[in-house]
C-alpha positions in Angstrom: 142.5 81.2 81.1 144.7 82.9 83.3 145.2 86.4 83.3 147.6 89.4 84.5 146.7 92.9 84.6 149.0 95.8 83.0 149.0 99.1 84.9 150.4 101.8 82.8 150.8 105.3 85.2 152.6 107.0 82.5 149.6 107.0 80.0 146.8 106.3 82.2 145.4 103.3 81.2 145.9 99.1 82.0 144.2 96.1 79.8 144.5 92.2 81.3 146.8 89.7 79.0 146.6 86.1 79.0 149.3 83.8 80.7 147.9 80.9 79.5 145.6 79.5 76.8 144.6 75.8 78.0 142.2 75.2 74.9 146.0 75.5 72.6 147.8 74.7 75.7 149.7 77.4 75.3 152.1 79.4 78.0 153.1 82.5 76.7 156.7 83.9 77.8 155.9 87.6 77.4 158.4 89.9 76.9 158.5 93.6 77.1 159.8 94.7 73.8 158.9 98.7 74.3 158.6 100.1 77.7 155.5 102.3 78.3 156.8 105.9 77.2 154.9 109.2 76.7 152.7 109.6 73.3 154.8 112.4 72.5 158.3 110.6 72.5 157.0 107.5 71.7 157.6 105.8 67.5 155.2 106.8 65.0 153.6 104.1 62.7 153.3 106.5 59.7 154.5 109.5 58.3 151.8 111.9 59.7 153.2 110.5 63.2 149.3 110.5 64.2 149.6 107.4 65.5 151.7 106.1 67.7 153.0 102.7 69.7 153.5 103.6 73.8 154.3 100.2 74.7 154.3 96.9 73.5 154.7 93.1 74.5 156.2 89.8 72.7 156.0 86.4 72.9 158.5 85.3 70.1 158.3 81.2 70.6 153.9 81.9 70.0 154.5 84.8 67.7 151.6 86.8 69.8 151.8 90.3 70.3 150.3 93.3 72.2 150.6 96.6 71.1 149.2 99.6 72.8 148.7 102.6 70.1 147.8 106.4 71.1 146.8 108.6 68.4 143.4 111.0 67.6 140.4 110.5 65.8 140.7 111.1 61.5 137.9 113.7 61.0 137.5 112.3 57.8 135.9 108.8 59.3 134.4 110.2 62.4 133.2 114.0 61.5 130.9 114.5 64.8 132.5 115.4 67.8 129.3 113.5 69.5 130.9 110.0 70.2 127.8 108.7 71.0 127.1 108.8 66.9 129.9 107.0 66.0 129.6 103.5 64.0 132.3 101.1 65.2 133.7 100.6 61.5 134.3 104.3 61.2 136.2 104.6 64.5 138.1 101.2 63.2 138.5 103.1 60.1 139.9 106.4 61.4 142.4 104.0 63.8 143.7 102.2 60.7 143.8 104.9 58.3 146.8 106.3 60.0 148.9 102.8 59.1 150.8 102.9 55.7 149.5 101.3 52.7 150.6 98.9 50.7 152.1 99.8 46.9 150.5 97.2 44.7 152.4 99.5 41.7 153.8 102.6 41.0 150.0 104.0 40.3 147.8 101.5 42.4 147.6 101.4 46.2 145.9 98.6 48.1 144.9 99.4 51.3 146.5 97.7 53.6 143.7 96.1 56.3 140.3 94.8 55.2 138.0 95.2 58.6 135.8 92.2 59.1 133.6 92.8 61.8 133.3 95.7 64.2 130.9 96.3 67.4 130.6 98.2 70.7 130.1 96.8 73.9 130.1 99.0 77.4 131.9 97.7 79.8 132.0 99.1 83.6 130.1 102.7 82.0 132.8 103.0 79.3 132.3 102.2 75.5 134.8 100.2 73.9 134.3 99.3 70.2 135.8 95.9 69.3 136.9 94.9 65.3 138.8 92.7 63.7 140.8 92.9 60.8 142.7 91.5 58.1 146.5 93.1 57.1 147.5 92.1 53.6 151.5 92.0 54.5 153.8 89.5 55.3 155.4 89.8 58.3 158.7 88.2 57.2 160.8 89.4 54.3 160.9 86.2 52.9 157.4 86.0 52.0 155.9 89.1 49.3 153.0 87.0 47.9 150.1 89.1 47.5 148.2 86.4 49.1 149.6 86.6 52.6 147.6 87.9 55.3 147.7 88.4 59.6 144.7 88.7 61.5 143.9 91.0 64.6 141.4 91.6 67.0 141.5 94.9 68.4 139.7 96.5 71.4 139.4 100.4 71.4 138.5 103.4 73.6 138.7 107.0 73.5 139.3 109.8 76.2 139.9 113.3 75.1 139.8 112.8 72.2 142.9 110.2 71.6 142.1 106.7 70.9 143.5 104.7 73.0 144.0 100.6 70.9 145.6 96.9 71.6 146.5 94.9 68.5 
């Protein structure tokens, strides 16, 4: 698989991205749909604006995308400040919680992802905690079955006390 790397100054972080994928033989044609900006300028993904996208990348012919999110941990998933407690679903949890959820009706919510599986690995001294996920939400307009769901994989990391996650 062949791979690029993604240097972001502005925010202090980079991640690799696949070029191609011979197993599909797929080529993606990335395209840079939100330019890296500053976690305090950049779009919220909920009301509590907690959570937010710095930069993001598109291929529209694959439908593949890579977005990087900055927000901080929900102290009502991860209540110790000692990282070194923290279960993998719980930090998946307190990255998702800050994502809207989905009205099933006027009284019932649904919440909108369904983790799967979630694990840490360390990687060059760092701990990065992996899940992935299920989002019960159509991406097109044109589709509002209750039955339609995406899938992600995201890798995580934290620094300061921001999370720092690719979808």
């Amino acid at each position: 698989m062949k791979m690029l790397e993604f240097v972001d100054d502005l925010n202090a972080y980079s991640y690799s991205y696949p070029m191609k994928l011979p197993s599909r033989k797929l080529a993606f044609k990335w395209v840079e749909s939100r330019k890296p900006e500053r976690y305090s300028s950049a779009a919220p993904l909920a009301p509590n604006a907690r959570l937010r996208i710095v930069s993001e990348r598109v291929d529209f012919i694959d439908n593949v995308i890579i977005s990087v999110t900055i927000g901080p941990s929900n102290p009502e998933f991860l209540k110790s400040k000692d990282k070194s407690t923290w279960n993998p679903k719980d930090v998946a949890d307190s990255v998702l919680s800050d994502k809207s959820a989905l009205r099933v009706t006027s009284t019932q919510k649904l919440a909108e992802s369904s983790i799967l599986d979630a694990q840490s690995n360390e990687v060059d001294g760092e701990r990065y905690l992996f899940y992935e996920y299920l989002v019960r939400k159509s991406p097109t307009k044109s589709a509002q079955e209750s039955n339609n769901y995406r899938q992600y994989v995201a890798p995580t990391a934290e620094h300061d006390g921001m999370f720092l996650a690719y979808w």
